[in-house]
VOBA-1610 file (N, C-alpha, C; in pm, whole numbers, padded with zeros to 5 digits, always signed):
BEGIN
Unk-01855+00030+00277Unk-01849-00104+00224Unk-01767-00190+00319Unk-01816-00342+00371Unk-01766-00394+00451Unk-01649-00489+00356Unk-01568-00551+00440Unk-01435-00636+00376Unk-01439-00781+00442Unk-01369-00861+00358Unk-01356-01026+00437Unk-01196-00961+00548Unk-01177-00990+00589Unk-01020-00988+00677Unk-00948-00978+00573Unk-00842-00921+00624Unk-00754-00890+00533Unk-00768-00813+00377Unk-00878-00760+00369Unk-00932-00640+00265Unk-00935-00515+00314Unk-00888-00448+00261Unk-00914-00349+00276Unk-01100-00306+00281Unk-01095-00176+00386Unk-01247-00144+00351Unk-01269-00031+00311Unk-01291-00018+00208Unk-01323+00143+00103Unk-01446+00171+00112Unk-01473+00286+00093Unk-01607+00387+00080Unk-01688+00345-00042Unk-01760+00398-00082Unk-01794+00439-00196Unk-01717+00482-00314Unk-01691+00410-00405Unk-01596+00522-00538Unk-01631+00667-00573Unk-01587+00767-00600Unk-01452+00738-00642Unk-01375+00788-00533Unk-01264+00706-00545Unk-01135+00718-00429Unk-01000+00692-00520Unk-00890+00685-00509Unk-00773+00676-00533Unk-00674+00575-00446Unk-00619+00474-00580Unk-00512+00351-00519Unk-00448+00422-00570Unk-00289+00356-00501Unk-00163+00352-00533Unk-00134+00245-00558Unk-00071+00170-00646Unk-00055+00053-00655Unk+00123+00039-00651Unk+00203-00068-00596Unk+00292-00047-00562Unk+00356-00131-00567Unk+00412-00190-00708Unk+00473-00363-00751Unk+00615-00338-00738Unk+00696-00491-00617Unk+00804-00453-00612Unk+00846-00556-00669Unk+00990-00555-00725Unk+01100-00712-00689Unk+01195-00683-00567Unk+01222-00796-00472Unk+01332-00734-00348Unk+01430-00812-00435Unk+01534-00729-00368Unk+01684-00777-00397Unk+01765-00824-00328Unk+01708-00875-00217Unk+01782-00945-00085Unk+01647-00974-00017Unk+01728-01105+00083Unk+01635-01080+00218Unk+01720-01052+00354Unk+01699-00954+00392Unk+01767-00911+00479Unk+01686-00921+00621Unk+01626-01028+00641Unk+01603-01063+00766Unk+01441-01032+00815Unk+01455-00919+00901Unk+01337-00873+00977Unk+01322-00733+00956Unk+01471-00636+00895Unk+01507-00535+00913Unk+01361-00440+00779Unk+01355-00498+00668Unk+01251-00490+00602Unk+01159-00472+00631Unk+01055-00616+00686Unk+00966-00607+00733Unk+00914-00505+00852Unk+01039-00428+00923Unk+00950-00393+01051Unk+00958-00246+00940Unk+01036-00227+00858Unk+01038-00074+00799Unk+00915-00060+00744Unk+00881-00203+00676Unk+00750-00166+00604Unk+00659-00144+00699Unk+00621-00235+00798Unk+00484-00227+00886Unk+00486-00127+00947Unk+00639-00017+00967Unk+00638+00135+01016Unk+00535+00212+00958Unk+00573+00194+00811Unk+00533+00279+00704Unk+00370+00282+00705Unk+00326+00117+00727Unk+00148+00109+00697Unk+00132+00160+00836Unk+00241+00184+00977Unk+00127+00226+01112Unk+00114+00399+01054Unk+00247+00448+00982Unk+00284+00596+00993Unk+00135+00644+00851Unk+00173+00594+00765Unk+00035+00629+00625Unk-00098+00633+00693Unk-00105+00488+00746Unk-00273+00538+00813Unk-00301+00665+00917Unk-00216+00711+00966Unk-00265+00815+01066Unk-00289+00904+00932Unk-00256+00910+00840Unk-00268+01080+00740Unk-00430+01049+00730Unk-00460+01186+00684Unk-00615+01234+00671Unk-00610+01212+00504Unk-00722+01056+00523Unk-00741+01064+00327Unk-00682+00914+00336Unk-00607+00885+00444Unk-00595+00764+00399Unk-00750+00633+00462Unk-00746+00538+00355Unk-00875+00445+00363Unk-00790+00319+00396Unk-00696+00238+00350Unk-00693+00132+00375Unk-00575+00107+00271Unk-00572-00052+00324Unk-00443-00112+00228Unk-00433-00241+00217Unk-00404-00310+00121Unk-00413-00482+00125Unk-00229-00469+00056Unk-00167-00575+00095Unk-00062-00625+00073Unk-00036-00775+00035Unk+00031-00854-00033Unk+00109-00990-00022Unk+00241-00980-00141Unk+00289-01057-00066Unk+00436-01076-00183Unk+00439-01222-00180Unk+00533-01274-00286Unk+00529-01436-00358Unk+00634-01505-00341Unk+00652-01586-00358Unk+00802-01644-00298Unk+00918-01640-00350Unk+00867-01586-00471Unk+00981-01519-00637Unk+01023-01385-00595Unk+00967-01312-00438Unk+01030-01176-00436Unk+00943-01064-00481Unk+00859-01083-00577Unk+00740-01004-00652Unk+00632-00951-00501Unk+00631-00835-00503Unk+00507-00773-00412Unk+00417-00689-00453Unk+00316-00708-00395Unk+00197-00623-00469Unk+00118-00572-00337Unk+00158-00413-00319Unk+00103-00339-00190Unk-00004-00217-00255Unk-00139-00220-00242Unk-00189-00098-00313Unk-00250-00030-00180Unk-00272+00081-00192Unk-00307+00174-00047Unk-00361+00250-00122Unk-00500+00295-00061Unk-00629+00368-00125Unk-00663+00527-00002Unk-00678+00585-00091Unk-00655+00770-00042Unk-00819+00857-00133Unk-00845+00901-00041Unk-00957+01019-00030Unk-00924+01074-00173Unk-00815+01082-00189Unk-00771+01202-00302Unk-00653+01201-00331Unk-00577+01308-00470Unk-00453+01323-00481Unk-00387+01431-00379Unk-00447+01504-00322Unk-00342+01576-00263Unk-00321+01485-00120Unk-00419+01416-00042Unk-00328+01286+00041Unk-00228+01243+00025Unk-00279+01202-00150Unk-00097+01057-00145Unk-00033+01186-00168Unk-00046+01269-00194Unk+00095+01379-00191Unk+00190+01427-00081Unk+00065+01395+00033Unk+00101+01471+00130Unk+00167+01310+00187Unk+00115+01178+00191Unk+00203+01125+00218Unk+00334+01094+00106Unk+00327+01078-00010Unk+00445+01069-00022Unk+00550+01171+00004Unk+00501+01292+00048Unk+00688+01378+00077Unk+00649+01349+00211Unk+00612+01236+00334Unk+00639+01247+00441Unk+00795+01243+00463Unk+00888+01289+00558Unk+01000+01274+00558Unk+01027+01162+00575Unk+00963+01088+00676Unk+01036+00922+00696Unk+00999+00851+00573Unk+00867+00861+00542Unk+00798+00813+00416Unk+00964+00758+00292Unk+01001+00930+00294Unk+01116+00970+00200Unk+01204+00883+00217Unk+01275+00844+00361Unk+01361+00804+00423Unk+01363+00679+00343Unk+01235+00604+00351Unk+01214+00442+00350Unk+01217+00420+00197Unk+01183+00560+00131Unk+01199+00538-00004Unk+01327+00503-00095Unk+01423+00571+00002Unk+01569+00592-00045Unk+01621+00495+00006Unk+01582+00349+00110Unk+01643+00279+00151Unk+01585+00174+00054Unk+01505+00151+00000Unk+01423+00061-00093Unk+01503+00096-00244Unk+01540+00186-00255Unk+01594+00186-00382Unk+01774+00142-00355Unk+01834+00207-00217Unk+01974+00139-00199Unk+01977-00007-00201Unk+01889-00074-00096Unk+01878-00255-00047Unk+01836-00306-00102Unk+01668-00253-00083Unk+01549-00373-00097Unk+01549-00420-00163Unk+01521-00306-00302Unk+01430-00353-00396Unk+01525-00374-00518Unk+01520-00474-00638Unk+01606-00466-00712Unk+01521-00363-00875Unk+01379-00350-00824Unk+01296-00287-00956Unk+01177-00259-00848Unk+01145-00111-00903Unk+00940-00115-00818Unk+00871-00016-00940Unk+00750-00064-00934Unk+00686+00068-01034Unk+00550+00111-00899Unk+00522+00247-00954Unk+00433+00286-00898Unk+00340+00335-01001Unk+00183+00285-00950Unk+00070+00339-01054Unk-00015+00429-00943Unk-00074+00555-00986Unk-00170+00569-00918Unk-00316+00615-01013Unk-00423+00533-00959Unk-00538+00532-01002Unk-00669+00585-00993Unk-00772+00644-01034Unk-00881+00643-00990Unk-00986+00570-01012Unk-01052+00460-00882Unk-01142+00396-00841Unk-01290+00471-00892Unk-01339+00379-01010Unk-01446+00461-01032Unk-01537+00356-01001Unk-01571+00222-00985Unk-01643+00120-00894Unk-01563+00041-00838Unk-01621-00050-00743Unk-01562-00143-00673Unk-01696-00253-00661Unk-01658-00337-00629Unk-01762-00463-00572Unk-01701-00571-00554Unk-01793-00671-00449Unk-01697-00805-00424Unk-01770-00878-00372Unk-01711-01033-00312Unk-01787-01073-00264Unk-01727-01178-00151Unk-01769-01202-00021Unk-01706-01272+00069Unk-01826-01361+00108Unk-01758-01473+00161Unk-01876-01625+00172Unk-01907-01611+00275Unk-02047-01603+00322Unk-02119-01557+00475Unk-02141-01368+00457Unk-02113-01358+00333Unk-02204-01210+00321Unk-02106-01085+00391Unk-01985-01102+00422Unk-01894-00989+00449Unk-01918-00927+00374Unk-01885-00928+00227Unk-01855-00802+00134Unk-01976-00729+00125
//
């Protein structure tokens, strides 16, 4: 299945999101941001991972979901060690609240203007 920019591009269902709502609790500059964009170069190399769409709001609220082949993927990425690392720094700094959902994708569909989707 093709995507507009900035979509993620998923397979066929069924697949598996993570969905990943934060509040930050500071802004601490740049130091954040480059941890996170570590995290989306380090997740995509795993086997199982598909893709990921991100944005956060100007209230601090973020909404990052990242879509996986399967459960034993996000397993295998979540005990990555750095994975771990970034986890334990998000709960000291970042974040002042996060929940995590994970789901199974049983359709998808969409639609982009000029026929992307």
């Amino acid at each position: 299945m093709s995507a507009a920019p900035g979509l993620a591009r998923t397979p066929v269902p069924p697949y598996y999101a993570v969905i990943f709502t934060s509040k930050r609790a500071t802004d601490d500059g740049h130091a954040y941001g480059a941890v996170a964009q570590r995290m989306v170069d380090l997740g995509s190399r795993y086997d199982g991972f598909l893709g990921i769409e991100s944005a956060r709001g100007t209230d601090g609220i973020g909404l990052t979901v990242s879509y996986w082949r399967d459960e034993a993927a996000i397993l295998a990425w979540k005990r990555d060690t750095e994975h771990e690392k970034a986890q334990r720094g998000g709960r000291e700094a970042w974040y002042e609240a996060y929940e995590v959902r994970v789901a199974r994708v049983e359709r998808a569909y969409g639609f982009a203007r000029g026929g992307a989707a």
